[in-house]
C-alpha positions in Angstrom: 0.0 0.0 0.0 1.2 3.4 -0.6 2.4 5.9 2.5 0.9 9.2 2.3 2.4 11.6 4.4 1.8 15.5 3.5 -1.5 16.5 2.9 -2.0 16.9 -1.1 -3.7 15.5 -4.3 -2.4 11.7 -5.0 -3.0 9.9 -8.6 -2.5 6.8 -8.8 -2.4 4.0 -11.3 -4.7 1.1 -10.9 -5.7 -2.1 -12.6 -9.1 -3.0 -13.7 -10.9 -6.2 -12.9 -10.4 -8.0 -15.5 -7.8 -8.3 -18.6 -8.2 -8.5 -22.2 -7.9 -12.2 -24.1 -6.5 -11.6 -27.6 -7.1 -14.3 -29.9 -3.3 -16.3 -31.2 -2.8 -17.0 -34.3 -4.2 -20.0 -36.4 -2.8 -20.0 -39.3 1.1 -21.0 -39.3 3.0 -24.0 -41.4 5.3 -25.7 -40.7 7.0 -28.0 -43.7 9.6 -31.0 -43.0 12.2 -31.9 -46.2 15.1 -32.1 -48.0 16.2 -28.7 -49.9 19.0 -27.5 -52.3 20.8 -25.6 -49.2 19.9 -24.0 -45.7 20.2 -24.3 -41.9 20.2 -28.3 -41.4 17.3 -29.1 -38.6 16.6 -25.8 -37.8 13.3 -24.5 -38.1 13.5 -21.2 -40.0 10.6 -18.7 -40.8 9.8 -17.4 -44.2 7.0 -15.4 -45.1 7.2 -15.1 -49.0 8.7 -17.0 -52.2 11.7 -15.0 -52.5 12.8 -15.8 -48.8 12.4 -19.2 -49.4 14.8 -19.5 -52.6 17.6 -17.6 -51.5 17.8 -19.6 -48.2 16.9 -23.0 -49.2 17.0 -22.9 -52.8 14.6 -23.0 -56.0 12.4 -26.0 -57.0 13.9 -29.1 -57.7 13.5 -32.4 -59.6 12.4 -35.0 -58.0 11.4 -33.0 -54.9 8.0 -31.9 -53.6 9.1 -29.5 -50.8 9.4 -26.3 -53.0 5.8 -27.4 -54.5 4.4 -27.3 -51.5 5.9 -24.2 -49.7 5.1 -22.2 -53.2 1.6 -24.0 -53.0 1.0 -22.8 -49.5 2.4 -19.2 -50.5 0.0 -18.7 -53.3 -3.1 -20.2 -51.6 -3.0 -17.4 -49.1 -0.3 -19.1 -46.7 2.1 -16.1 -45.0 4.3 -17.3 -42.3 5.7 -20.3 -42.2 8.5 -22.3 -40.6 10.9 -24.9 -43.2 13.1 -27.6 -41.4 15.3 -29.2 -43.6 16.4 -32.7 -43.3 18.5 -34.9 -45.3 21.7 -33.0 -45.9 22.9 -32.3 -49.2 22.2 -33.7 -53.1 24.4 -33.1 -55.9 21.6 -29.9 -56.4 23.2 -28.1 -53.8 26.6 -28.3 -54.6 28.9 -25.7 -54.9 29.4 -23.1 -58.0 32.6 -21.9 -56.8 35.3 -22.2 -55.0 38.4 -20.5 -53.8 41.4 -21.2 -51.2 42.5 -19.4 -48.4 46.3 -19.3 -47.8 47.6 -20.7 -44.8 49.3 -18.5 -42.2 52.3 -21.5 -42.3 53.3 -23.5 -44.3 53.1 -21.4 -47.8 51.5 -23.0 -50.3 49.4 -25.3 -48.7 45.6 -24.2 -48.3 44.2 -23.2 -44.7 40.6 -23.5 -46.1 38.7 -23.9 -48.8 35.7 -21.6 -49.4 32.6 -23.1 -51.3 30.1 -20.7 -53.0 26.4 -22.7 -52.4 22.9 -22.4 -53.9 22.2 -22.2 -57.4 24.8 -18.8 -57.7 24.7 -14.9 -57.6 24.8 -12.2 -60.3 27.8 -11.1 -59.2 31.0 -12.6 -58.0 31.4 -13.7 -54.2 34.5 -12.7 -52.8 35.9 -12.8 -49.1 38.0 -10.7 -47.4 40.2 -11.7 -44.6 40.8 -9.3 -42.1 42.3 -9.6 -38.3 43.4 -6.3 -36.2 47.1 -6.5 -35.1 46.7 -7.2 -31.3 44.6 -10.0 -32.5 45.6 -13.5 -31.3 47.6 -15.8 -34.1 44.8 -18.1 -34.2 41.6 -15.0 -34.7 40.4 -13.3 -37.5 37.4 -12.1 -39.2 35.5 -12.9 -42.4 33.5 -10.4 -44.5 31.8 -11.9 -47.4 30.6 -9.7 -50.3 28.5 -9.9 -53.2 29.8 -7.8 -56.2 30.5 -4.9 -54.2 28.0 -5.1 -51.2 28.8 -6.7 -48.2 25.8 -9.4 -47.1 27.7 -11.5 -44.2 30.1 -10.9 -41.6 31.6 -13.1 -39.2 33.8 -11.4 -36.5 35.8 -13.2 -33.4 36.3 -16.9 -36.0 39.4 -19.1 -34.8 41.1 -21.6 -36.1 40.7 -23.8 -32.9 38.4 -26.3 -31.6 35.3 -25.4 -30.4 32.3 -22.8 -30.4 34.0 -19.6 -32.3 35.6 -22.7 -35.0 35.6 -20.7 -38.3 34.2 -23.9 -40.3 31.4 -24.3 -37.4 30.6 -20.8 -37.7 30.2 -20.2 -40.8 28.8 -23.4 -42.4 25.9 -23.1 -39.5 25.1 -19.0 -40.2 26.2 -18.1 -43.7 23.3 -18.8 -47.1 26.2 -17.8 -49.2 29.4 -19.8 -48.6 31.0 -23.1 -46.7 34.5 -23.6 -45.4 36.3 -26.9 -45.8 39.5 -27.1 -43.8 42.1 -28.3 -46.1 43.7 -32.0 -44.9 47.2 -32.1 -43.8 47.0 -28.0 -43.7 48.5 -26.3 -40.6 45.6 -24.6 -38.7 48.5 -22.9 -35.8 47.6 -19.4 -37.2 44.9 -17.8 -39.2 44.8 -17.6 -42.7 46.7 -15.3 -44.4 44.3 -11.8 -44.6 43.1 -10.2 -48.1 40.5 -10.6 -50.6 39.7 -13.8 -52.4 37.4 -14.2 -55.3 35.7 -17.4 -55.7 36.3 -19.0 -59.0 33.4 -20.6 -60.7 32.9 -24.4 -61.2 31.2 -26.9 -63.6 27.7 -27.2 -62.2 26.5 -30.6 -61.6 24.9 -32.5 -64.5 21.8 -32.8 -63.2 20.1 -32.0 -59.9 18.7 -34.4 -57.7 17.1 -33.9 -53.8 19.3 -35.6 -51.0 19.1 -39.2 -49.7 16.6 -39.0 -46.8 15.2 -41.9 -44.2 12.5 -42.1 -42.3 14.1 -41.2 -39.0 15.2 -38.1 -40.7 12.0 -36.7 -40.8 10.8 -38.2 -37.5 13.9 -36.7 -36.0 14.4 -36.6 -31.6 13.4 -34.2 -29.6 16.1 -34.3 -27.4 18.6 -33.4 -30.4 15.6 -31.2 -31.9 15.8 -33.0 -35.0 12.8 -33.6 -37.3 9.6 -32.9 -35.7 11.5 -32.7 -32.4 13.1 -29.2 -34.2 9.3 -28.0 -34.2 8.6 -28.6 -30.0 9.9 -24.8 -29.5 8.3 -23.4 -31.9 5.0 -22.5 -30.3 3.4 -20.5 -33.0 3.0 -23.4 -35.7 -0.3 -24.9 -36.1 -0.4 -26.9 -39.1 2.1 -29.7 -39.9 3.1 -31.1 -43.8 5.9 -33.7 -44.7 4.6 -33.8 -48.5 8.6 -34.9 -49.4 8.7 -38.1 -48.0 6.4 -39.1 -50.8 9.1 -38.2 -53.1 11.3 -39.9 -51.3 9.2 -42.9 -51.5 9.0 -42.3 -55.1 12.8 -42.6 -55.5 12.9 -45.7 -53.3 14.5 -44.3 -50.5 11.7 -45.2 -48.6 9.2 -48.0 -48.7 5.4 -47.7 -47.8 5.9 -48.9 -44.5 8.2 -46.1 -44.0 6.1 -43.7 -45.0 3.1 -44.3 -42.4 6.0 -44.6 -39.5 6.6 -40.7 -41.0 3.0 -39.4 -40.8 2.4 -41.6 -37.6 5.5 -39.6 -36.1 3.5 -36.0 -37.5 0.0 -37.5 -35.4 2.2 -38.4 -32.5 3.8 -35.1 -32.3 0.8 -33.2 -32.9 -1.2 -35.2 -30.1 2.0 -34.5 -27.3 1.6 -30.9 -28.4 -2.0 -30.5 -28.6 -2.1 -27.1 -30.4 -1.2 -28.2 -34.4 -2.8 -30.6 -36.7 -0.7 -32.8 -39.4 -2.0 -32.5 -43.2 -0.8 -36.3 -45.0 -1.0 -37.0 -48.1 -1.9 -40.6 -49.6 0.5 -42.4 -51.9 0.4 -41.7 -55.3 -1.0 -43.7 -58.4 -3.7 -44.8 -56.3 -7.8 -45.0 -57.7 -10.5 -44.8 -55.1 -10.5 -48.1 -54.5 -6.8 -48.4 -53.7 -6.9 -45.5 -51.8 -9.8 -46.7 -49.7 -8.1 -50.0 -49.1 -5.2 -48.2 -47.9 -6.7 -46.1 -45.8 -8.7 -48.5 -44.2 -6.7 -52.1 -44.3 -3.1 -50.6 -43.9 -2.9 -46.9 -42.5 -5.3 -47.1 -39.6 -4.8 -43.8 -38.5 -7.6 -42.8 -35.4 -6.6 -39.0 -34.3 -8.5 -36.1 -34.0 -5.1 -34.5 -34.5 -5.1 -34.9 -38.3 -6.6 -34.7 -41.7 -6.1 -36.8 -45.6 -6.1 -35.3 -48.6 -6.4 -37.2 -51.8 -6.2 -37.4 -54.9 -2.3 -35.7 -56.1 -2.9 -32.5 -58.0 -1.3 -31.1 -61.0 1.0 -28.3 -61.2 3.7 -26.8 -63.3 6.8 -27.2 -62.4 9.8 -25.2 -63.0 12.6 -27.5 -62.4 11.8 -29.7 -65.9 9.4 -27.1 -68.0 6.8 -29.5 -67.4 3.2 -30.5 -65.5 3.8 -32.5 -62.9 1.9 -34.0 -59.6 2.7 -33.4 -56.1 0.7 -34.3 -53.0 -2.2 -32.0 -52.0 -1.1 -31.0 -48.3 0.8 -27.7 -49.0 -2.1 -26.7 -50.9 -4.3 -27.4 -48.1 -2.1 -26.1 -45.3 -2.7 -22.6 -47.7 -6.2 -23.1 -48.2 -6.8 -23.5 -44.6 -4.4 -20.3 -43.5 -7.1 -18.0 -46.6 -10.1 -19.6 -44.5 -9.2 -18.5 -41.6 -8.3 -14.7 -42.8 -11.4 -14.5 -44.6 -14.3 -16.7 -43.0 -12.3 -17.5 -39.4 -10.8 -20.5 -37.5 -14.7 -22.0 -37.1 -15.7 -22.6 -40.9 -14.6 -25.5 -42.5 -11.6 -25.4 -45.2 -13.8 -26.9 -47.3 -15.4 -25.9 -50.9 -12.5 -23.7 -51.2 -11.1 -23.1 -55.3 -6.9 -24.8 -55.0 -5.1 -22.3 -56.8 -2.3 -23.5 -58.9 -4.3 -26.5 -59.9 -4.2 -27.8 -63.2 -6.5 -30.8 -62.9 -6.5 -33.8 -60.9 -4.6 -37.5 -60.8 -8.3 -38.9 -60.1 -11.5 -37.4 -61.3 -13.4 -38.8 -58.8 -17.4 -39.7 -59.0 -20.1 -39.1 -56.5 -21.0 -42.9 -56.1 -17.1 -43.2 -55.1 -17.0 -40.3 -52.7 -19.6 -42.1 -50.9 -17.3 -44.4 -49.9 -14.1 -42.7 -48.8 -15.7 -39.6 -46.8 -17.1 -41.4 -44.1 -13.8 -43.2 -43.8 -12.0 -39.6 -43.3 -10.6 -39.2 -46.7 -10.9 -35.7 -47.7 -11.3 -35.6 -51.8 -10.3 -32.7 -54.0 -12.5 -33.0 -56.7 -13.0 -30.8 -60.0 -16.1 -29.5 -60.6 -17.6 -28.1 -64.6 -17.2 -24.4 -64.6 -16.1 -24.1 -61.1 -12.2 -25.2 -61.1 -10.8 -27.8 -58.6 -12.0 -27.3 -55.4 -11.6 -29.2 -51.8 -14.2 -31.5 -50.7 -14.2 -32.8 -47.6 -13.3 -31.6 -43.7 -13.0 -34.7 -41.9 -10.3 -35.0 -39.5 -9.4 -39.1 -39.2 -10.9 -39.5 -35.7 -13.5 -42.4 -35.2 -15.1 -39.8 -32.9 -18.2 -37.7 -33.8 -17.3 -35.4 -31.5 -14.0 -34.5 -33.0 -15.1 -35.5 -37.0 -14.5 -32.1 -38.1 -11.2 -30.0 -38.8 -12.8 -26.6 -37.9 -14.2 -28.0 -34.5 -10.8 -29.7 -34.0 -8.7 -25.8 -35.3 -11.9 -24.1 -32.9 -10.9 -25.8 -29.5 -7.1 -25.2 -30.6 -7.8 -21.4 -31.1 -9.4 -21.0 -27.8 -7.6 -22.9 -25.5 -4.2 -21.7 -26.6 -6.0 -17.8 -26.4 -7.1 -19.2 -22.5 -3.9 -20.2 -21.9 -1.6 -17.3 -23.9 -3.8 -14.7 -21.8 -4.5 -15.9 -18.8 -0.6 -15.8 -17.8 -1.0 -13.0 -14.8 -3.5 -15.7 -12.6 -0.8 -17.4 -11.6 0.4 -17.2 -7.8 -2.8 -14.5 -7.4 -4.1 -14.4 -4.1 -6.5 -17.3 -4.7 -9.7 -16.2 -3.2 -13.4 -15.1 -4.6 -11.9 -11.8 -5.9 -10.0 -13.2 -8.2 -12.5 -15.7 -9.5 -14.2 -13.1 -10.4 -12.2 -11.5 -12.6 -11.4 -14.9 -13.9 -15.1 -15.1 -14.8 -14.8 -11.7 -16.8 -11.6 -12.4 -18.5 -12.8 -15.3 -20.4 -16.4 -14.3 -20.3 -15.6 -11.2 -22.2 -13.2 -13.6 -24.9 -16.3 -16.0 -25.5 -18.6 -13.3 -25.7 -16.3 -11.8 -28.7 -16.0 -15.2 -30.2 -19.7 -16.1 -30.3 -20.5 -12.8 -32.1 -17.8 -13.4 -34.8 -20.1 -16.9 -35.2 -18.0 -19.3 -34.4 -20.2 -20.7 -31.2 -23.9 -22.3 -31.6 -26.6 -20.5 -29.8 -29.3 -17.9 -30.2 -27.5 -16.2 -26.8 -24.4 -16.2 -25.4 -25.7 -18.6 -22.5 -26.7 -21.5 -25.1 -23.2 -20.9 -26.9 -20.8 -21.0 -23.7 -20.5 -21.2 -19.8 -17.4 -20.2 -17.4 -17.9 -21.5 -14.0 -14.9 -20.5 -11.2 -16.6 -20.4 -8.1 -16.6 -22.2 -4.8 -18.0 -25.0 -6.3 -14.7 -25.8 -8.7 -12.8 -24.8 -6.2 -13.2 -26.8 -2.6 -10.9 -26.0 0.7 -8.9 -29.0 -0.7 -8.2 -27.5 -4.3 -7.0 -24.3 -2.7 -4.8 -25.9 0.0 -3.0 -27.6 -3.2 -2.2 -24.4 -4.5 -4.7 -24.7 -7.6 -7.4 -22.6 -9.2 -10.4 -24.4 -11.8 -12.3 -23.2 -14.1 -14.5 -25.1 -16.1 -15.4 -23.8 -19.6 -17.6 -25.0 -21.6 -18.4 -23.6 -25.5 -20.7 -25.3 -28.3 -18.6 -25.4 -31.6 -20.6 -24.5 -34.6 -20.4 -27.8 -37.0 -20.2 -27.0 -41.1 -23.7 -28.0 -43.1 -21.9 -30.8 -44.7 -25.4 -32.6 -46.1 -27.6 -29.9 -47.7 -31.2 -31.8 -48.0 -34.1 -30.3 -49.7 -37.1 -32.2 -49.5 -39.5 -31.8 -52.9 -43.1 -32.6 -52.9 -45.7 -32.7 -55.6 -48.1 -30.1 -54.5 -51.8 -29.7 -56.1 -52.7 -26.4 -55.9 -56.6 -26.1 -55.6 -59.2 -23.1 -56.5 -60.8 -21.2 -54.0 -64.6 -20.5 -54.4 -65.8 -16.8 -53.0 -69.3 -14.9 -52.9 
């Protein structure tokens, strides 16, 4: 409490009784595959095409991953995080090269430099600089583009450990790589100056990099694969639509593929607040497809959804159409829902922009079969363009059968949670149940009038109960606080029925 202690006029500041809830975001991807070049199993955000290429490269052959992120971009995706597994193919090898002279030993190479990605304009050069009181072993790099300077790496060492010039660099830089040269002396720096790289015969062809399955699944503990994506708190949508391209090049076999997607359900489920787009195999008719889905991939999670059939794009890398799975399409198409309708309408009869046509044209007797089974169709309709067809998530639960429920409960529990921060360690008593009460009140009372809650009143769409009853002698004593919400999800009017009767109008005789 504040001391007063000369008479006078006191203002002070105080808080009101309750806070506001802002609503998180619901509409961020996250894409797992191999690339042309980038940060190895680190999940790095992009928010357009062109930060994409110049950090992990342009499409390739053979490789879904820029199909998908460019798929995602154009559907009305922004953000988005890319992990990239796999190490390097022959795509993503060097354009040129140069040598750093070794401090000893004249002649004989300290490093060599490697230019990666698919090249600049201009020529790459280096410049090797180091301040005289500088130790032996220190020295800094400045890397340069034509005439403008894009990295710098200050405080690089020629010794073991953190500040390692090759660690450095091949972990930070999107331009070059250092190789330390075998049998060079590293006992003193390089020798400083300016080094153009020379350029090199590109590779013959370029191919994505050998991947496995545990690549993509990755550890947590090393935060490799998904495990990379556990820190990341802002992603809510997961795609791996490259580990049906490695299938495709035999990398992988079927088998391996469903241990990849159940890895993506698995992580979704420990984190609670993402969903996992999959993509069947390719090649497959509605009857293949159905057999799969049901006799072999017996996915049961509320955490994720199945597209099907492949669509057609163009594709850059060979001049020609191609087909790539549907779930970077979707991931987009889900990220323009939300912005335009909101987080509680299904993703569903939504134009896929970049489609050409379809692997499958499916028929209405088919998609009899493989909705109720979970498999969302994408199906191409006269005069109205391909279009998604289906919201199922792959849960044998009605109450969890539909993605915008499922996105729904994920919007407001991670809003609860994100905003609801300053409760804790609050004096725990009627006062601040209270302004619990308000707090969420007033966030579900917002939410019901943007539509996404069922009920001609607020009362029939939720209730927030934090009151003695929730919260017993006992409860307290333990140090905890309950609230019990409860909101009715609006469901999407999947079956439109019209009923049509024959109707005999009569006359009517008047005096």
């Amino acid at each position: 409490m504040p001391t007063y202690l000369s008479p006078g006029v006191y203002v002070e500041e105080v808080e009101s009784g309750s806070r506001p809830i802002e609503g998180v975001g619901t509409a961020v991807g996250a894409f797992i595959g191999a690339t042309q070049k980038g940060p190895l199993n680190q999940p790095t955000l992009v928010t357009n095409w062109t930060q994409y290429s110049q950090i992990f490269g342009d499409f390739v052959e053979g490789s879904y991953m820029g199909h998908a992120v460019y798929g995602y971009l154009n559907n009305g995706g922004g953000a988005a995080y890319i992990v990239r597994v796999g190490g390097d193919g022959n795509g993503a090898g060097p354009t040129a090269r140069a040598e750093l002279p070794a401090g000893t030993k004249p002649g004989v190479g300290a490093y060599q430099i490697l230019a990666v990605g698919p090249g600049e304009a201009a020529p790459i050069t280096v410049d090797v600089e180091a301040p005289p009181d500088a130790p032996e072993t220190s020295f800094k790099l400045v890397v340069k583009v034509g005439d403008e300077v894009r990295e710098t790496f200050d405080g690089l060492t020629t010794k073991k450990g953190k500040q390692n010039a090759a660690t450095v660099v091949n972990a930070q830089s999107k331009l070059i790589q250092l190789e330390e040269v075998e049998n060079a002396s590293l006992e003193k720096r390089p020798q400083t100056g300016s080094f153009t790289l020379e350029a090199i015969t590109p590779p013959a062809e370029t191919k994505p990099a050998v991947v496995r399955a545990d690549d993509y699944v990755g550890d947590s503990a090393d935060r490799t694969g998904f495990g990379g994506l556990e820190e990341v708190d802002a992603v809510t949508m997961i795609s791996v639509p490259d580990v049906m391209a490695a299938y495709r090049a035999g990398m992988i076999d079927l088998e391996g593929v469903q241990a990849v997607q159940l890895g993506m359900i698995a992580h979704c489920e420990l984190m609670g607040d993402r969903m996992a787009i999959l993509d069947a195999p390719p090649g497959l008719n509605a009857q293949q497809v159905l057999e799969w889905r049901v006799s072999k991939a017996g996915y049961d999670s509320r955490f994720a959804a199945l597209y099907w059939p492949w669509i057609k794009v163009f594709d850059p890398a060979t001049g020609q159409n191609i087909f790539v799975p549907p779930s970077g399409h979707m991931a987009g198409i889900w990220s323009r829902n939300d912005a335009t309708r909101g987080v509680h309408k299904a993703p569903a009869n939504e134009v896929v922009r970049g489609a050409i046509t379809l692997e499958t044209n499916t028929t209405p007797r088919e998609h009899d079969q493989l909705n109720p089974v979970g498999i969302n169709v994408v199906r191409s309709f006269p005069g109205r363009g391909v279009r998604v067809w289906g919201a199922r998530t792959l849960s044998s639960d009605a109450n969890w059968r539909y993605i915008n429920v499922r996105r729904l409960f994920n919007y407001v529990e991670e809003s609860v949670f994100e905003g609801t921060q300053w409760v804790v360690f609050e004096p725990n008593d009627m006062d601040l149940w209270q302004r619990i009460r308000r707090t969420i009140t007033a966030f579900l009372l917002r939410t019901w009038r943007e539509g996404a809650l069922f009920g001609a009143t607020a009362d029939q769409a939720f209730y927030v109960k934090c009151d003695s009853e929730t919260n017993p002698p006992e409860v307290i004593d333990a140090g905890q606080v309950v609230c019990e919400i409860g909101i009715a999800p609006v469901k999407p009017a999947e079956f439109v029925i019209f009923r049509i009767a024959q109707y005999a109008g009569g006359a009517a005789i008047s005096e």
